[in-house]
C-alpha positions as CSV (number, residue, x, y, z in Angstrom):
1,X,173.8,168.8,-31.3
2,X,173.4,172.3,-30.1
3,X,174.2,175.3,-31.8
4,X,177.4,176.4,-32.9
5,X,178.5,179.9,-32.4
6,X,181.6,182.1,-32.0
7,X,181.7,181.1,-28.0
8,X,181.9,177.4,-28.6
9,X,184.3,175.1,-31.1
10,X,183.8,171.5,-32.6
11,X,186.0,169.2,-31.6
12,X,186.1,165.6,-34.1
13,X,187.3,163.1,-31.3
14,X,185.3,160.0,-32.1
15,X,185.0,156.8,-30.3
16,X,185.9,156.3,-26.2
17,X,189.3,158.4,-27.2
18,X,186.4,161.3,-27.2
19,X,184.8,159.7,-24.2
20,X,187.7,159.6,-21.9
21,X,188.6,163.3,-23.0
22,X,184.6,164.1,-21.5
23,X,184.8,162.1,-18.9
24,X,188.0,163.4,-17.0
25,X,186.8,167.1,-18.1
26,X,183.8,166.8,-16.0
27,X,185.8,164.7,-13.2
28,X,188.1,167.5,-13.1
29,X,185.3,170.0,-13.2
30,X,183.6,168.4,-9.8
31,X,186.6,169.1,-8.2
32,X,185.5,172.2,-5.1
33,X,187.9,175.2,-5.9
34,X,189.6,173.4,-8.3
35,X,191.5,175.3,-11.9
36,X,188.4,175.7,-14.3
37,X,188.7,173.4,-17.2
38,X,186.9,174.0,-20.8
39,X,183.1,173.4,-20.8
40,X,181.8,170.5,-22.5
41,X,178.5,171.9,-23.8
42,X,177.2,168.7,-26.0
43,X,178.9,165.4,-27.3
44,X,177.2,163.4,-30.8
45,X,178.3,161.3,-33.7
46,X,181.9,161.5,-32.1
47,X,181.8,165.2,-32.0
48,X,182.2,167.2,-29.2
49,X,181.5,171.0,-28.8
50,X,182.7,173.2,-26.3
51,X,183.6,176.0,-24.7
52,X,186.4,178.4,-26.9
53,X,188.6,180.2,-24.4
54,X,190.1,183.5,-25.8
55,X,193.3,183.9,-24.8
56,X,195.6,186.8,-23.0
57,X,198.8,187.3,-22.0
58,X,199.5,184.7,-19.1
59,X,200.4,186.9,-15.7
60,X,201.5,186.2,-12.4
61,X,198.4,186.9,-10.3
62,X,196.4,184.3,-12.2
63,X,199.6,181.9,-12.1
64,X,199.6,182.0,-8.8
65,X,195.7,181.6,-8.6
66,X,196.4,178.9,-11.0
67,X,199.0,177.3,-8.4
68,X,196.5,177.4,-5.6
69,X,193.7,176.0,-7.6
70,X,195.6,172.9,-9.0
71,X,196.0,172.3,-5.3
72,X,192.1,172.5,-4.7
73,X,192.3,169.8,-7.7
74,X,194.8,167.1,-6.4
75,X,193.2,167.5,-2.9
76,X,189.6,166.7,-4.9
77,X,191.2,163.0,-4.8
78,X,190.3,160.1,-6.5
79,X,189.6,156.4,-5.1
80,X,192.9,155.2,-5.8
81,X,196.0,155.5,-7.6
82,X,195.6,154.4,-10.9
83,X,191.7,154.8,-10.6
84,X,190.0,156.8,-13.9
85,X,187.0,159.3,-13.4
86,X,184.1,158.6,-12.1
87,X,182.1,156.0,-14.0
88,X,185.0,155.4,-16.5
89,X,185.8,151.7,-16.8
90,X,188.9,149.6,-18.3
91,X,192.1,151.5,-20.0
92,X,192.3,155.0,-20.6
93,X,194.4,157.2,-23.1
94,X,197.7,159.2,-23.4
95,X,199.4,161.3,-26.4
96,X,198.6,163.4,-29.2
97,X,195.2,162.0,-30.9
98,X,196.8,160.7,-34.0
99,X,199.6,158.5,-31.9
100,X,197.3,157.5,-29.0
101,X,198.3,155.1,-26.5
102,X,196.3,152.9,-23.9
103,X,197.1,154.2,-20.3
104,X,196.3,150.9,-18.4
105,X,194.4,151.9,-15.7
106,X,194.3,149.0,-12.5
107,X,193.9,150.3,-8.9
108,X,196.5,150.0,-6.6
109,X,197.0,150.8,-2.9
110,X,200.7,152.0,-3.4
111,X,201.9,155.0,-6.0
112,X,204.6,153.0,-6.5
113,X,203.6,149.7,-7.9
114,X,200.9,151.9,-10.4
115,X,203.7,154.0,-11.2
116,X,205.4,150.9,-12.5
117,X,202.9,148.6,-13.9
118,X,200.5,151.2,-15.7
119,X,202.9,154.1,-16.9
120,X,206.2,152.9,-16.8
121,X,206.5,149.4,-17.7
122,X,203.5,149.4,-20.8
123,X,205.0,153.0,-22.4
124,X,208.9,151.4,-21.7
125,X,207.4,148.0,-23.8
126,X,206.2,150.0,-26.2
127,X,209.4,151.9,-26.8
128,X,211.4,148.7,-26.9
129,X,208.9,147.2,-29.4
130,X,209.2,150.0,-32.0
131,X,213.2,150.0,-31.5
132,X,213.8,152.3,-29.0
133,X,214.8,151.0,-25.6
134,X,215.0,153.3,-22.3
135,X,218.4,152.2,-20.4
136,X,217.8,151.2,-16.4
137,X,214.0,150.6,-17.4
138,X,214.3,147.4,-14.9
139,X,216.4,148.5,-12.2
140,X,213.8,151.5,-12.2
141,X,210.6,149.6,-12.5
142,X,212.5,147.6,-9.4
143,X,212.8,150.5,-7.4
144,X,209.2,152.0,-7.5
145,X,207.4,148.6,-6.9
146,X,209.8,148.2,-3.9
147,X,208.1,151.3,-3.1
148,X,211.2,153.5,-2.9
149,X,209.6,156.7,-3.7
150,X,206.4,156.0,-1.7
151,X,205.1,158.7,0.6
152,X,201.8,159.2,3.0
153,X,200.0,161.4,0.6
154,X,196.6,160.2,-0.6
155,X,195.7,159.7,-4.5
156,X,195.5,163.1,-6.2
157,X,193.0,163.6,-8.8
158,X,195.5,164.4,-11.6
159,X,195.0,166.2,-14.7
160,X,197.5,163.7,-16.3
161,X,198.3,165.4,-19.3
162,X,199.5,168.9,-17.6
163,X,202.2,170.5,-19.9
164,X,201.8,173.8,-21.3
165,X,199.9,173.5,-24.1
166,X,197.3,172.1,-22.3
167,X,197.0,175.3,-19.8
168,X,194.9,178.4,-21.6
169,X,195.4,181.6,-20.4
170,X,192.0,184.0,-20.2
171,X,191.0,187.3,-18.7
172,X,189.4,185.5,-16.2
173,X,192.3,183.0,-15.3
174,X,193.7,179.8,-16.5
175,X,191.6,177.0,-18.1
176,X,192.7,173.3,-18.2
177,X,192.3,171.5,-21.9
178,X,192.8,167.9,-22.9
179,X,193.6,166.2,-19.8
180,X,194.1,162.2,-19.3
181,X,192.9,162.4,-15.8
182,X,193.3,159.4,-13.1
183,X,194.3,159.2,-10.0
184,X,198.0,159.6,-9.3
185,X,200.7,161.7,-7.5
186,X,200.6,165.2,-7.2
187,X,204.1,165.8,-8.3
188,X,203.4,164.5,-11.7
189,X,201.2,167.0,-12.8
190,X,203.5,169.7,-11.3
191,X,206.7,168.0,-13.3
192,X,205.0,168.4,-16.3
193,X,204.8,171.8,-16.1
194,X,208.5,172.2,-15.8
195,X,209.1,169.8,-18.7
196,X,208.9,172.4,-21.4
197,X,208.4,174.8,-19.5
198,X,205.8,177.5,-18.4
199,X,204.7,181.1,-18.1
200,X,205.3,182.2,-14.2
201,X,206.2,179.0,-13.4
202,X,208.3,179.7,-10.2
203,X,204.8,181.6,-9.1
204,X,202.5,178.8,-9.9
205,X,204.6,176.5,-8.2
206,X,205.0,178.9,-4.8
207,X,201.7,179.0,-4.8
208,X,201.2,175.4,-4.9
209,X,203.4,174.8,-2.0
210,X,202.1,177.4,0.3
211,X,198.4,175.3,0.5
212,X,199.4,172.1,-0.4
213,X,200.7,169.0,1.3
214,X,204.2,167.9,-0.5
215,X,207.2,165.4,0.8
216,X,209.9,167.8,2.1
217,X,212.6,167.0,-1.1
218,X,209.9,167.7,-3.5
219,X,212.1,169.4,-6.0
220,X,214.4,167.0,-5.8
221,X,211.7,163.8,-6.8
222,X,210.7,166.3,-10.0
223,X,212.4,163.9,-12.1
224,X,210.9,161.5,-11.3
225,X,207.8,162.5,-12.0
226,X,208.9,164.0,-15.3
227,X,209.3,160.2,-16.3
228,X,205.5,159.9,-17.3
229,X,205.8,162.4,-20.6
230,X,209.6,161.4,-21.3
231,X,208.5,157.6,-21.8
232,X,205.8,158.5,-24.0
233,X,207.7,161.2,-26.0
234,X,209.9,158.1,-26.1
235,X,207.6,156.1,-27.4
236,X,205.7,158.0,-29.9
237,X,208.4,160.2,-31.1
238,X,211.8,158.4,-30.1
239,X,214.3,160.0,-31.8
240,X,216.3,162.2,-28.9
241,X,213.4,161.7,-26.7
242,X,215.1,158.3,-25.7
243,X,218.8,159.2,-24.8
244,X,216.9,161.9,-22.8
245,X,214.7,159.5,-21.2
246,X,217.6,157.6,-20.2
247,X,219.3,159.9,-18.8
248,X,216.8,161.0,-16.8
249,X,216.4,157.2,-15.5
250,X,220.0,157.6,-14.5
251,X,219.4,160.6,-12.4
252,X,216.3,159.4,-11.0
253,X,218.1,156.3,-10.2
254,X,221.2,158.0,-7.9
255,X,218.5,159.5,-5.6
């Protein structure tokens, strides 16, 4: 392994858990003008150094920087929705290490229908199987295969996991941590920086919009998109996660 020193960190992430967090930070990487993400310097016995990012107080210049660049990301693309990086094969993973959960990854030609049978419907089974049920799971699985919320826009390459813990703030600009990157719609990643909420957000998102391609109502279709992270808080935390969940289905589903 190679040396250790106060510009890099150890990360323990054993197994293809630890491969899957490698192999979408150097997908993401390869992407041409794209938001940095940490450096993986060396991977061995399930440990995995890298890059340490010292932090500053976010600002707007570099959130708008950071709006412009996630743009430069998506547009990156990937070969389909529902496709993992480059050279991965077979399921991926979502959540916090010690609760992970298989993201099944399957390509499919319509958002929609991945939307449904990779994200939704496996993280709404899993709810139900621990005791907590989402309401208008069906009726919303029904809409997206129908392809409801389709549009024209390509497969984005998505960082997957993009809330904002996951977004580092340096001197030189914002860094991208722990992503569970496939290919997907670009609104996801942008709803799950408004989930909990982020610093400059308003900029980062103007930013966004100004080079980037999005279906005229995009605000309204946030929701939506928030689904992803409010099924698996859901799942691996339930609790009020659920309630909230469905009540987000219910909005979702008066569109």
């Amino acid at each position: 392994m190679g040396e250790v020193t106060p510009q890099t960190y150890i990360k323990h992430n054993p197994g293809r858990p630890g491969d899957w967090e490698v192999a979408g930070l150097t997908w993401l990487a390869a992407a041409d003008g794209g938001v940095p993400v940490v450096g993986v310097l060396d991977r061995h016995d399930g440990d995995t150094v890298l890059e340490r990012v010292t932090p500053t107080a976010p600002d707007a210049a570099h959130a708008e920087e950071f709006g412009r660049r996630l743009a430069a990301t998506h547009r990156a693309g990937a070969p389909a929705f529902g496709a993992g990086p480059a050279d991965w094969s077979g399921s991926g993973y979502q959540g916090p290490n010690d609760s992970l959960l298989e993201l099944p990854l399957a390509p499919a030609t319509d958002w929609g229908t991945f939307f449904a049978s990779s994200v939704i419907g496996p993280l709404a089974q899993v709810a139900a199987d621990r005791g907590r049920a989402v309401a208008g799971t069906p009726q919303l699985c029904a809409r997206l295969t129908a392809g409801d919320f389709d549009d024209d826009l390509p497969p984005a390459r998505l960082h997957g996991d993009l809330w904002s813990g996951n977004v580092l703030w340096s001197a030189d600009g914002v860094v991208l941590i722990d992503p569970a990157a496939h290919g997907g719609h670009p609104l996801t990643d942008l709803a799950g920086l408004t989930l909990f909420g982020a610093p400059f957000l308003d900029h980062i998102l103007g930013a966004y919009a100004e080079v980037a391609e999005l279906p005229t109502r995009w605000r309204e279709l946030l929701p939506l998109h928030r689904l992803h992270m409010l099924y698996l808080h859901a799942a691996v935390f339930g609790g009020g996660y659920v309630a909230e969940t469905g009540r987000a289905v219910a909005e979702v589903l008066a569109l």
